[in-house]
Structures are given as structure tokens and as C-alpha cells.
VOBA-1610 file (N, C-alpha, C; in pm, whole numbers, padded with zeros to 5 digits, always signed):
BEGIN
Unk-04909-10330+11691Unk-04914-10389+11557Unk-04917-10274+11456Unk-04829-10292+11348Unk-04823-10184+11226Unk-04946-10201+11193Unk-04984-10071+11106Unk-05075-10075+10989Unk-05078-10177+10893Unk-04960-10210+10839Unk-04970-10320+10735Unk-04971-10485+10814Unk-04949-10492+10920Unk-04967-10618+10995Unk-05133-10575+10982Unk-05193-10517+11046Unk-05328-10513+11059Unk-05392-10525+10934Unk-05358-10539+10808Unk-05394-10552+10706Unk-05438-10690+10696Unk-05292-10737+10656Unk-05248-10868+10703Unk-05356-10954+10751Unk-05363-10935+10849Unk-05465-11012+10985Unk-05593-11032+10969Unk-05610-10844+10897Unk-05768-10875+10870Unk-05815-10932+10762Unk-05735-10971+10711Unk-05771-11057+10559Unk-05774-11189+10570Unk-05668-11236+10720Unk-05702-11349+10764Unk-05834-11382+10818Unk-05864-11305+10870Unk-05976-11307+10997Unk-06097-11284+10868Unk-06126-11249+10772Unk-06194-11263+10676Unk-06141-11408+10580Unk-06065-11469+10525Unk-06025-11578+10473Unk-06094-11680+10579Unk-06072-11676+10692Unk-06160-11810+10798Unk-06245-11783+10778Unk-06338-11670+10775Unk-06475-11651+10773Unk-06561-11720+10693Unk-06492-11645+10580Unk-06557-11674+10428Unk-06535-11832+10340Unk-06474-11915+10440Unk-06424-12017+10430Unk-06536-12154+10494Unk-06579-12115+10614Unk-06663-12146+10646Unk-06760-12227+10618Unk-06762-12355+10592Unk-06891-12482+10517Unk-06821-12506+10336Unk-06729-12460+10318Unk-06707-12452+10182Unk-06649-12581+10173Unk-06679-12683+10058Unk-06648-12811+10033Unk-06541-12783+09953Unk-06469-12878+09885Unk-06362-12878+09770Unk-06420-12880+09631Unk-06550-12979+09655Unk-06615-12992+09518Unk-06710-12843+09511Unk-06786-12776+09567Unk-06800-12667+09583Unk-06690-12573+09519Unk-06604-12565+09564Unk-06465-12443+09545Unk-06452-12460+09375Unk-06500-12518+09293Unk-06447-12576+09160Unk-06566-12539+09107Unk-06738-12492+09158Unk-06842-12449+09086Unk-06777-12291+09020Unk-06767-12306+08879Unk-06779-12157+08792Unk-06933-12129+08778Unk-06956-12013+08848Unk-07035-11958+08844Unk-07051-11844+08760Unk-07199-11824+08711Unk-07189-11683+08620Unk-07088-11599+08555Unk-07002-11664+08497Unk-06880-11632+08392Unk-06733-11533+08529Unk-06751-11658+08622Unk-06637-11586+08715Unk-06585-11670+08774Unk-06464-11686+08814Unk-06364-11761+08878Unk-06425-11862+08953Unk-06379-11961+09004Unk-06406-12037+09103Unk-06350-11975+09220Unk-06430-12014+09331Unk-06305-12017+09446Unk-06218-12078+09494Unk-06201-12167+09447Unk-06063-12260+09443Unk-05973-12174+09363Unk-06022-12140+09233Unk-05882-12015+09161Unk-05889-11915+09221Unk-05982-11835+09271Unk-05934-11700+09338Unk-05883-11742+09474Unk-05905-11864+09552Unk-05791-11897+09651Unk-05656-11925+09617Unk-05632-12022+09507Unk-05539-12068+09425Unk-05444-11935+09409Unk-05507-11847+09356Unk-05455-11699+09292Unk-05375-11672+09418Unk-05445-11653+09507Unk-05400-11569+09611Unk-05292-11597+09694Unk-05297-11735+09722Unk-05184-11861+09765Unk-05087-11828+09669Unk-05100-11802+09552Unk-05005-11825+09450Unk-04902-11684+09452Unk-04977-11601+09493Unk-04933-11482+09469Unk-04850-11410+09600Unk-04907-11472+09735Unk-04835-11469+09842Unk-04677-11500+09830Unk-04667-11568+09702Unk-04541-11579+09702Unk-04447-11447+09704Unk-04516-11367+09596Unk-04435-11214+09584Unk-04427-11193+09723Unk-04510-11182+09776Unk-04519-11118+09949Unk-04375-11166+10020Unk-04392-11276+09986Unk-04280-11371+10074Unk-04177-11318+10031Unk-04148-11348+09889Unk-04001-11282+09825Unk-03960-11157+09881Unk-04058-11070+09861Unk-04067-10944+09938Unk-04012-10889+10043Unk-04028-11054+10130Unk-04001-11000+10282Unk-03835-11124+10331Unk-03819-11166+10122Unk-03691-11277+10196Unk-03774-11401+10254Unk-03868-11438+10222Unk-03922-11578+10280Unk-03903-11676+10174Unk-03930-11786+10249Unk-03927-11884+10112Unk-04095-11924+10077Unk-04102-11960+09954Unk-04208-11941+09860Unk-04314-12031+09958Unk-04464-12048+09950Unk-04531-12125+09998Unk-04634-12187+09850Unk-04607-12132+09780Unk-04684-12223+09681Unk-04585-12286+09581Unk-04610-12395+09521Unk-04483-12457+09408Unk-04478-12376+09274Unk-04380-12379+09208Unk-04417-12290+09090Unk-04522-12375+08993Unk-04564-12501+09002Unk-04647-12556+08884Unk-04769-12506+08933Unk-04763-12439+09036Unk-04964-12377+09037Unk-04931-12265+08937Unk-04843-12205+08877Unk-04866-12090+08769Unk-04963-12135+08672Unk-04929-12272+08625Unk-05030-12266+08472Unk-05205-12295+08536Unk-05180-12324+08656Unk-05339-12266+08701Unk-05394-12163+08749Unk-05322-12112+08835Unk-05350-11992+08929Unk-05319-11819+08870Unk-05210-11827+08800Unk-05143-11716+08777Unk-05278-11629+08721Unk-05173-11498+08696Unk-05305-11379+08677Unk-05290-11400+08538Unk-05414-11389+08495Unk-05400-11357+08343Unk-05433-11495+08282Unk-05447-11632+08342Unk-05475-11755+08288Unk-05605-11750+08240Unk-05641-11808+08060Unk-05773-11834+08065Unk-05800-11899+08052Unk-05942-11956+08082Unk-05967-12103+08121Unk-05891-12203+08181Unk-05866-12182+08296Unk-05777-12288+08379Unk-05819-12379+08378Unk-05714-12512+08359Unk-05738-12657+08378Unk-05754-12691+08533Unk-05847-12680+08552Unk-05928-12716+08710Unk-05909-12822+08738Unk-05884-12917+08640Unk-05859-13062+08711Unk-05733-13126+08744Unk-05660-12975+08705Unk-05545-12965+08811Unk-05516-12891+08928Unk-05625-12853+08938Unk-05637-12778+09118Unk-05623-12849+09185Unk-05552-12772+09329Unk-05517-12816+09430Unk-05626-12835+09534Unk-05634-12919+09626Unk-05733-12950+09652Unk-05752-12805+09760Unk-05882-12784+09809Unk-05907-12652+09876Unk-05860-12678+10017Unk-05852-12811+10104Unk-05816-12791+10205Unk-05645-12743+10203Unk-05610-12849+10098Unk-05451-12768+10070Unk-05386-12640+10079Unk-05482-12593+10013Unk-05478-12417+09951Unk-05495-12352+10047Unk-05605-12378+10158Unk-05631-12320+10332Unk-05489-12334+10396Unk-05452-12474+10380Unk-05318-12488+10488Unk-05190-12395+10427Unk-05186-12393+10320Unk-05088-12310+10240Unk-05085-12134+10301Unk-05204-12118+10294Unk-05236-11964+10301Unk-05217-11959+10485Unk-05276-12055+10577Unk-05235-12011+10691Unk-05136-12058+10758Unk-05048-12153+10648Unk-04870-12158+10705Unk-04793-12042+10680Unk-04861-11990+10609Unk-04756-11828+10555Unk-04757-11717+10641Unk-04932-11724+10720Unk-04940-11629+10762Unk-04899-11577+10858Unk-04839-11626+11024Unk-04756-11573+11090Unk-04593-11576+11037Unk-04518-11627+10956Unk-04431-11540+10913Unk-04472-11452+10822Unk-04548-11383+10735Unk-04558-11287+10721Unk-04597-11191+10792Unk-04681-11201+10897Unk-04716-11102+10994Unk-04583-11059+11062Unk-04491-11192+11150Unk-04390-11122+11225Unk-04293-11086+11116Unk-04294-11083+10991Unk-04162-11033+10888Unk-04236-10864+10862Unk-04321-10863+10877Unk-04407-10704+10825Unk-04358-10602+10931Unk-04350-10701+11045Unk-04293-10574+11162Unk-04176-10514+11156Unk-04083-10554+11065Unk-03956-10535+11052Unk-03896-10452+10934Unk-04013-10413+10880Unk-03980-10393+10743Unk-04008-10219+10739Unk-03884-10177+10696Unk-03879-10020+10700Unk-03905-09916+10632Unk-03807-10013+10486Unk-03825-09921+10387Unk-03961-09912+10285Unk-03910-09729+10287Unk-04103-09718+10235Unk-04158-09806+10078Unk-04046-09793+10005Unk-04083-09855+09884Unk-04115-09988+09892Unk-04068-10104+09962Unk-04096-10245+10007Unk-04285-10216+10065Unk-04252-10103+10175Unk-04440-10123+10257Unk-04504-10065+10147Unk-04480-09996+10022Unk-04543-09962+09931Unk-04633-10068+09847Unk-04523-10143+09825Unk-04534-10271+09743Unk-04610-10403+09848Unk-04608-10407+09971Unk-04669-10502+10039Unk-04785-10436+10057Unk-04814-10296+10053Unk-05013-10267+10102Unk-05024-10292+10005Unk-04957-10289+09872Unk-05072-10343+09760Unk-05116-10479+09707Unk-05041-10588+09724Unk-05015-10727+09741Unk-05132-10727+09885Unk-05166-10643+10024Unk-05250-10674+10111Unk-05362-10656+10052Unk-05413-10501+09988Unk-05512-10462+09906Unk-05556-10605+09790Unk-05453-10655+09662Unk-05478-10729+09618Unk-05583-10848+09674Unk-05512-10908+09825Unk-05567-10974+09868Unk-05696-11002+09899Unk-05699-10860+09952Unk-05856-10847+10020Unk-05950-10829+09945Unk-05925-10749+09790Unk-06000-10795+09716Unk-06058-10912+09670Unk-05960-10985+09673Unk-05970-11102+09619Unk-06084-11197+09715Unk-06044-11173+09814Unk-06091-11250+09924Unk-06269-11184+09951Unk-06279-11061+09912Unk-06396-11011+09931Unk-06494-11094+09782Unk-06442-11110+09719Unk-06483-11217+09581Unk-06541-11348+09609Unk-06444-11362+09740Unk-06499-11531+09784Unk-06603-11517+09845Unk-06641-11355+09918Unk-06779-11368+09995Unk-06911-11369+09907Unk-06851-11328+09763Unk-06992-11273+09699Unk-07007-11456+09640Unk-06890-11510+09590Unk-06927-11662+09519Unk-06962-11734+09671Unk-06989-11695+09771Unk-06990-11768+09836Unk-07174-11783+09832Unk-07185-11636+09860Unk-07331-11630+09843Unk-07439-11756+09705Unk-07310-11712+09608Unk-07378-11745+09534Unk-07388-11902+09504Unk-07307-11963+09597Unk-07285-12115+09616Unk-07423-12179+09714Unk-07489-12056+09773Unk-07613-12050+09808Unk-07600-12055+09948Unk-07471-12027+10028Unk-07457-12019+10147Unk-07438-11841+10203Unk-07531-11864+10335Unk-07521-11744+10429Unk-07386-11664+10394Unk-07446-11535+10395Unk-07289-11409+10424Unk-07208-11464+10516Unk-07082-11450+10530Unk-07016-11487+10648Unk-06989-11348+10714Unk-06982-11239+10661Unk-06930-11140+10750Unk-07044-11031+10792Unk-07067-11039+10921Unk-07202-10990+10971Unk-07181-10848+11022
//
């Protein structure tokens, strides 16, 4: 497995984690002047799309999650979120074609542009562990 597959993976293998007991109505608590996790999942689903384009896939999120999800939205209309189990199935239908499309991919400027879209991710996803906490549930990553 490449480096950037292993990226990949481990962001999955953290996304199940941190996922873990999380309700839908939960995923929609704004907490202390910061995202929900439904939008920083939303975000991330949303943004997988570049990834995909990236690698020639076809998109996994619709374009009407922009006026919720996109970067840079403020105050998102939440009561147009997608529901969170949605947003799970979205993110792990993508994920083995993006894993087996990463193996294939040569040129350096493309793996340039996909570790940072992986990086993006994992940030993002490391966000869901701290709102997770703060949703008043156990760390998931031990």
C-alpha cells in the first residue's frame, strides 16, 4: 500500500471510530461557537468530491450540499442537512474507489494535491473527536 493510500485508510479507520454512538440529532448540536458535526462531516463528504475529480471519479456528494457544506459558508441552514447516517454512507461508498484509484496515480503534482485534500481530511475528522468529547461522549481513539 502507497503512502497516500495509507493516509486514506487511516482517516477511515478514524471516521468509524469517532463515529461511534453519534445520533443525527446529536450531529446538528453547535457547540461553543464551532461547527457541528454533521457540517464538518457534511464538509468533508462534500469536498471528497475534489478527491474524486482528481482521480476521474464521479462525484459522491450532489452539488446542492454547497450552500450547506462548502468552505467558507456562514451560518449554515442546518435544516437542510443531510441526515448523518447519509453522510456516513456517502463517505464510505467513496472510499474503496478512492483507495484502489490512489494506487495508480503517478504524477507528482496530482499526489501533491491528494496528500493535501488527505491532510484536509484528517483534520477535519480530528475536530469530530474533540466535538465529540464535547457532546459528552468517551474519546474514541485510545
Amino acid at each position: 500500500m502507497l503512502p497516500i493510500q495509507k493516509l486514506f485508510s487511516s482517516n477511515e479507520r478514524v471516521f468509524k471510530i469517532n463515529f461511534e454512538g453519534i445520533t443525527h440529532e446529536e450531529s446538528l448540536k453547535e457547540m461553543n461557537n464551532c461547527n457541528s458535526v454533521n457540517w464538518v462531516l457534511g464538509h468533508v463528504v462534500f469536498v471528497r468530491n475534489s478527491v474524486l475529480a482528481q482521480l476521474e471519479l464521479p462525484p459522491v456528494a450532489d452539488a446542492s450540499m454547497n450552500q450547506v457544506y462548502a468552505r467558507g459558508v456562514i451560518h449554515p441552514d442546518m435544516g437542510k442537512a443531510v441526515l448523518l447516517d447519509v453522510l456516513k454512507g456517502m463517505y464510505e461508498q467513496s472510499q474503496p474507489n478512492i483507495i484502489q484509484a490512489l494506487g495508480k496515480v503517478t504524477d507528482e503534482e496530482a499526489l501533491e494535491k491528494l496528500t493535501l485534500f488527505g491532510f484536509h481530511e484528517a483534520y477535519h475528522l480530528g475536530q469530530i473527536g474533540l466535538l465529540r468529547k464535547m457532546l459528552g461522549k468517551e474519546g474514541a481513539i485510545k
